[in-house]
C-alpha positions in Angstrom: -8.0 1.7 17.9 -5.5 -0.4 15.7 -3.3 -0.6 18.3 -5.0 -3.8 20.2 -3.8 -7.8 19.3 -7.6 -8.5 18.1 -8.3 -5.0 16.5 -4.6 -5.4 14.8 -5.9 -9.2 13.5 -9.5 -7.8 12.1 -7.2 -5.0 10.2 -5.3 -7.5 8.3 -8.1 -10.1 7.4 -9.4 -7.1 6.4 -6.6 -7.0 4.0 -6.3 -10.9 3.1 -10.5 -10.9 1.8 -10.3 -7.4 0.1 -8.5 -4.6 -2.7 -6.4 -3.4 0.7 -2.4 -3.9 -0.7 -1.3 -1.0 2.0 -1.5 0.0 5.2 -0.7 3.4 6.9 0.0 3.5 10.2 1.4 6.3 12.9 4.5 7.2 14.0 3.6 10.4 15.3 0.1 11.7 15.9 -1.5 15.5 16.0 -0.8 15.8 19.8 2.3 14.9 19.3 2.8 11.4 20.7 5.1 9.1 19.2 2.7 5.6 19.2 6.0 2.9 19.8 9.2 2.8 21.5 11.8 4.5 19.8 15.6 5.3 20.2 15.5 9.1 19.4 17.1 10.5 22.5 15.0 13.8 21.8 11.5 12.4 21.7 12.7 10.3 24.8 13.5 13.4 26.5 10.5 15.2 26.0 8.1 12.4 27.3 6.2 12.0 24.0 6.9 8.3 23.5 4.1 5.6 24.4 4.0 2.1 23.6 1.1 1.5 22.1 1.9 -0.8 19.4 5.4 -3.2 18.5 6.3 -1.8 15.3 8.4 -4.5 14.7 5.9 -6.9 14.7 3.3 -4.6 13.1 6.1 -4.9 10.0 6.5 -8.4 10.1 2.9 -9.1 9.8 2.4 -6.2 7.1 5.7 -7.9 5.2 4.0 -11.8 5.4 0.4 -10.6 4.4 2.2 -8.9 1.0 1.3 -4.9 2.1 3.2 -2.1 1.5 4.3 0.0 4.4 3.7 2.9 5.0 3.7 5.3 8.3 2.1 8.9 8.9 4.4 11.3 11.1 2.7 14.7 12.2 5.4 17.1 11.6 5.1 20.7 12.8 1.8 20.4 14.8 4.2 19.4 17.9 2.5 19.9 21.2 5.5 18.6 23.7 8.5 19.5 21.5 7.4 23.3 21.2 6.1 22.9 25.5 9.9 21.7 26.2 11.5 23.7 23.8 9.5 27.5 23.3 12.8 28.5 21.2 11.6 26.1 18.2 8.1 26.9 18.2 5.2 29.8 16.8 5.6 32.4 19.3 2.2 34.5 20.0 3.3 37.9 19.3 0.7 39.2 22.4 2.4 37.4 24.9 5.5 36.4 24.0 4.8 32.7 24.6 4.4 29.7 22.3 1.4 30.0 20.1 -1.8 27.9 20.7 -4.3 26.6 17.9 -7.7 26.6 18.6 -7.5 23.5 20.4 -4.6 24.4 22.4 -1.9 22.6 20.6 1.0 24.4 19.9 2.7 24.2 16.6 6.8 24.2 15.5 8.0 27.0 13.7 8.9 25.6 10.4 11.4 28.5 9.2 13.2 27.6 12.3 15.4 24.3 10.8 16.5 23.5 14.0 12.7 22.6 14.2 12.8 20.0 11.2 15.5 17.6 13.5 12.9 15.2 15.4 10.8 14.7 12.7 13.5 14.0 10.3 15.0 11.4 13.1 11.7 9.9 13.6 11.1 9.4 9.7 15.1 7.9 8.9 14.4 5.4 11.7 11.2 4.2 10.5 12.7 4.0 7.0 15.7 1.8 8.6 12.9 -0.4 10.6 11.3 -1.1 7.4 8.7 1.3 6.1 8.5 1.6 2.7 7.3 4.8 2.9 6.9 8.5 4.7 4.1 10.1 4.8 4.5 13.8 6.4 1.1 15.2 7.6 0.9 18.6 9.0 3.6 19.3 6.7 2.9 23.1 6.4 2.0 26.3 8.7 -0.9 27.1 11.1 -4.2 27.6 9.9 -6.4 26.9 12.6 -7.3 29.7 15.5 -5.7 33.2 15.7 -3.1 33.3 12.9 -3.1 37.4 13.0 -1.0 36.7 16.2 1.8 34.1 14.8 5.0 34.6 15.0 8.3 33.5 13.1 11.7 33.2 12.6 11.7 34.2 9.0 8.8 36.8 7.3 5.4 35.0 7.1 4.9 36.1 3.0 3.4 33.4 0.5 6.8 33.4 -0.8 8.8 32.3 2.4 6.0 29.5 3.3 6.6 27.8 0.1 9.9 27.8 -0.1 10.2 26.3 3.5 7.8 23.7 3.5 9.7 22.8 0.5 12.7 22.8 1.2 11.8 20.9 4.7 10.4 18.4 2.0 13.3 18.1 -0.2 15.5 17.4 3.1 13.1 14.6 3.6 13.6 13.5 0.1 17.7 13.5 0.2 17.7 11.5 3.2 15.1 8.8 3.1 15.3 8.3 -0.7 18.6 6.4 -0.5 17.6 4.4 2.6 14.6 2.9 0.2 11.8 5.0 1.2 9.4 6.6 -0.9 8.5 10.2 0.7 5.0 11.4 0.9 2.8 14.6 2.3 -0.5 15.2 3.4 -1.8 18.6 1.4 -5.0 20.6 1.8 -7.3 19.3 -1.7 -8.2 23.6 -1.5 -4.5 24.3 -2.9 -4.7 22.1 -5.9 -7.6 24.8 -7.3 -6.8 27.8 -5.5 -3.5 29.0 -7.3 -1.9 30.0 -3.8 -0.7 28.9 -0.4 -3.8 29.3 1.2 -1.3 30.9 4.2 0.1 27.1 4.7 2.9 27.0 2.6 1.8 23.8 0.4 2.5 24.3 -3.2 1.7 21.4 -5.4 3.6 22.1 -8.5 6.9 23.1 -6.3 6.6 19.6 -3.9 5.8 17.5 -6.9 9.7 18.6 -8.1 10.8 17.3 -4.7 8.6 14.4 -3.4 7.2 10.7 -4.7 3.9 11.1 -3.4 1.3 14.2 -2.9 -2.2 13.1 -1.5 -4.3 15.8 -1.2 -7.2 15.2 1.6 -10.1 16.0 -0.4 -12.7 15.7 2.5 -16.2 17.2 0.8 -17.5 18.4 4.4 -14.5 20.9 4.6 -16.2 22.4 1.7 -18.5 25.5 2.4 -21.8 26.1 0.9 -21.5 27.7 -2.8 -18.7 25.9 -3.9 -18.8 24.6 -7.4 -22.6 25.8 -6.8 -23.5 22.9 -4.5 -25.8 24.3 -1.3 -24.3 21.5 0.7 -20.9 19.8 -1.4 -21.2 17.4 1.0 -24.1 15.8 -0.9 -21.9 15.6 -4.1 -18.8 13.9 -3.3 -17.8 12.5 -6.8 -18.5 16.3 -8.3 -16.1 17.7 -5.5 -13.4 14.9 -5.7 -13.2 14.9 -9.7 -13.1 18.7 -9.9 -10.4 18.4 -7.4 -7.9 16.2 -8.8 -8.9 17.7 -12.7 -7.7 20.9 -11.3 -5.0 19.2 -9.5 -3.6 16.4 -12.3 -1.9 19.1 -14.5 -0.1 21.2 -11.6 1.8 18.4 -11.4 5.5 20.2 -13.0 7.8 16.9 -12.0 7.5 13.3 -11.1 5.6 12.7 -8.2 1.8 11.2 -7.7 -0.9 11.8 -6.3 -2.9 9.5 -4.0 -5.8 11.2 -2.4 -7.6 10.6 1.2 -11.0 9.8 1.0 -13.4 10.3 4.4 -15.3 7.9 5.3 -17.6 9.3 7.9 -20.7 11.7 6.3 -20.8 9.2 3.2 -22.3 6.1 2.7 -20.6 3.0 1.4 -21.8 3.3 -2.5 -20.8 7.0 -2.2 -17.3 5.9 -0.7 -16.7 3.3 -3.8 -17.8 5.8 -6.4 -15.2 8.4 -5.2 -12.2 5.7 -5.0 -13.4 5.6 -9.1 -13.3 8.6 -9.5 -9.6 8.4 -8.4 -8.9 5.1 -10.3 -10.5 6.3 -13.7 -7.6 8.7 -13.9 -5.3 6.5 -12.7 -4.5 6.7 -9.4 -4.5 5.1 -5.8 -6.2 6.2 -3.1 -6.4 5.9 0.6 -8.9 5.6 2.9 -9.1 7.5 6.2 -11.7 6.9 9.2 -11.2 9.1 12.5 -12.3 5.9 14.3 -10.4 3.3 12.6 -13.3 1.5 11.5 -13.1 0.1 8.2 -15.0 -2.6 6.7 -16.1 -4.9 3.6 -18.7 -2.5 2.0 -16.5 0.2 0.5 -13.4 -2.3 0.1 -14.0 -4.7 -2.2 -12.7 -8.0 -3.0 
């Protein structure tokens, strides 16, 4: 809803009258479209380019307003790469056919490198258009919809997840690091208390020897009732976030950071300031994410 000339102008007067010094925005969504033109001949070939934005200007704006530059790419949830190209993707081990989430979106197989190329292209050329920095999302396995059916390249143990999404990571790492770009990942907040994979091969203490940036998505309504005690966690937002990030802070085994999403929708404006404290008392940035883009002056302050 960014996309549009007057939407685009609200976003960054936004930025001019507030604490806002970065903006995120898409490369690639979670269906798989790629939001601006782009000279990947694969993405090109597949039909998953629209031009919804100029990126080019969108940079030149962000540069002259003083924001750092950051874009999100979707990585393995790929509905039109793993359509076009069933040999890269999840196979459903019932049929035989690429693998479906629960909303009908079929996924990459990560332990299938030849799966890691478009995102990888799509992520050196927005470093070399001028993001300063990455940010991977879906960076991980299926976990949504019939996983006793996936199928992959490599064995689907705890120990092959990590070390893939890893490794995919640490390609990231060696190849946009000396182009200037800082490398991020979007991680499920669950893993940072957990001590596994939670089946999605995101391990925070192995990706913080590899990346800059970790943000875990701690959204409290994707917490069930019972945890930390709380009937409904959704009511307790700084309880959920702080226990988070405490548990979180010292599985952090090399030098990266981390800068967690907050939600916007389900909490009010006071609730959304206290939890950007929580994040700030212990040092740390933090990022804001509404599903409808709309983002105003009463949880970003001057």
């Amino acid at each position: 809803k960014t996309a549009s000339p007057a939407a685009w102008k609200n976003i960054l007067a936004l930025a001019a009258r507030s604490e806002v010094n970065a903006l995120v925005l898409d490369t690639r969504n979670e269906d798989g479209i790629i939001f601006h033109k782009t000279n990947v001949e694969l993405a090109n070939e597949i039909g998953a380019v629209r031009d919804f934005y100029d990126v080019e200007r969108a940079l030149a704006d962000m540069d002259a307003a003083g924001l750092y530059k950051i874009t999100r790419i979707v990585t393995f949830q790929d509905n039109p790469l793993a359509k076009a190209r069933p040999d890269l993707a999840v196979i459903d081990n019932t049929t035989g056919q690429p693998w479906k989430n629960n909303k009908g979106l079929r996924w990459l197989d990560p332990t299938n490198r030849d799966s890691w190329k478009l995102a990888l292209d799509l992520a050196e050329e927005a470093c070399e258009l001028g993001f300063d920095e990455i940010q991977f999302d879906y960076v991980r396995f299926p976990s949504d919809g019939n996983i006793k059916t996936l199928s992959f390249k490599e064995p689907y143990t705890e120990e092959v997840r990590v070390a893939t999404i890893t490794a995919f990571l640490q390609e990231a790492h060696d190849l946009l690091n000396p182009l200037g770009c800082a490398v991020a990942a979007d991680i499920f907040a669950i893993t940072l208390e957990s001590g596994w994979d939670e089946g999605i091969g995101q391990s925070p203490a192995e990706l913080s020897n590899v990346i800059d940036v970790l943000s875990p998505m701690i959204y409290t309504y994707t917490y069930g009732p019972g945890w930390k005690g709380f009937d409904n966690p959704n009511n307790y937002p700084v309880e959920i976030v702080s226990a988070a990030l405490d548990a979180g802070i010292p599985k952090l085994e090399g030098t990266s950071i981390y800068r967690p999403w907050i939600q916007t929708w389900q909490l009010n404006a006071g609730e959304i300031v206290a939890v950007q404290n929580v994040a700030e008392k212990r040092d740390l940035g933090w990022m804001i994410w509404s599903a409808n883009s709309i983002y105003d002056d009463s949880f970003l302050l001057p």
